[in-house]
N, C-alpha and C positions, 0 to 999 in steps of 0.2 A: 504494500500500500504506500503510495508516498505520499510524503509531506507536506502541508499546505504553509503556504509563508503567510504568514497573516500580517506581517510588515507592509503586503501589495494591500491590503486593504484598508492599510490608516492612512495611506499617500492623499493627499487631495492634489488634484489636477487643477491645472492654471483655470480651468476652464469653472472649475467649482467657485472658483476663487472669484470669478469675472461673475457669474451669477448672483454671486451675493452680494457685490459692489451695484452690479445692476437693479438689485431687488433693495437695496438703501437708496440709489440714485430716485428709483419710482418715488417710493415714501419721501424723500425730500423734495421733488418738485409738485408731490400730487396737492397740496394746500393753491398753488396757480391753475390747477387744470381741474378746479373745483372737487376735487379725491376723486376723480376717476381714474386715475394711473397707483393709487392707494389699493384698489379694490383690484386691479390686475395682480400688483404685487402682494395684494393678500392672499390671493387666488393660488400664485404659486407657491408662496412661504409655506404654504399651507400642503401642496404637494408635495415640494420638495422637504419638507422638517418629514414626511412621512420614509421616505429612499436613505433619510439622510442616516449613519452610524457615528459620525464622528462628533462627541458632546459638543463642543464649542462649538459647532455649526448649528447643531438642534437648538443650542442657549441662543441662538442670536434670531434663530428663525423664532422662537418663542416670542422674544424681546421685540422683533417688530408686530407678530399677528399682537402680543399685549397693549401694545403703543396704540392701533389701530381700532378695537376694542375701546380703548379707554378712552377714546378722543371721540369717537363715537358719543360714547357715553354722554362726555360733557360738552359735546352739540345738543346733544336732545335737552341736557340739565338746563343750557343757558339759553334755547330756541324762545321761552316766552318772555324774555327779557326786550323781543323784536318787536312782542305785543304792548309792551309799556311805554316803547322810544323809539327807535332806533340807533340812536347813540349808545344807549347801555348793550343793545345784540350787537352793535359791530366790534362795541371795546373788549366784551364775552369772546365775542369767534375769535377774534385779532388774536387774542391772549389764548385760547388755545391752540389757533395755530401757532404762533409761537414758540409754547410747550410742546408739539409736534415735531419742530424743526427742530429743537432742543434735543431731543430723545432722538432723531434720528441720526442728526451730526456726530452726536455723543456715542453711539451704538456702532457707528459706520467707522469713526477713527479706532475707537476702539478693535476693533474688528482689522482695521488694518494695522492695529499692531499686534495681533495675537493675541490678546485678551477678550476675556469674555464681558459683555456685557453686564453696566452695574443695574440694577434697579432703581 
């Protein structure tokens, strides 16, 4: 029976590496193209965290579908703030996207240094 190297299956390829850079780039530009490049790259994190074996890639695919989820969240928390002004819904949205672009820069450098994302 021979051997299996299981060293060939902790390698990650450039190509994994370019997916996940790809999959922060969505999440950071999706607050401009009104989160619909957010809901592609959810779409995939959400694939790809399933394929994925190696933790620190599964921790970061977590860390973005979480970010997305949460921001979610507090659009809908701060949606009737549009019914009282408009100034208080856009200074709400403003300040979550914000928080949004926050967490993804933060998750994305992290990521390219080999660390896992913080919560």
């Amino acid at each position: 029976m021979s051997e299996t190297d299981f060293a060939e299956f902790e390698r990650k390829s450039s190509g994994d590496r370019t997916t996940m850079n790809v999959l922060y780039g969505l999440h950071a530009v999706s607050p401009f193209t009104l989160w619909s490049l957010a809901v592609v790259a959810l779409i995939v994190n959400y694939v790809k965290r399933g394929d994925e074996l190696e933790p620190m890639y599964v921790l970061h695919h977590n860390y973005m579908i979480r970010t997305f989820w949460w921001t979610l969240v507090w659009l809908a928390v701060t949606a009737p703030l549009w019914l009282v002004f408009i100034i208080p819904g856009a200074i709400a949205w403003c300040v979550v996207g914000a928080w949004y672009l926050y967490r993804c820069i933060r998750g994305w450098l992290r990521f390219n240094d080999g660390k896992p994302p913080q919560r």
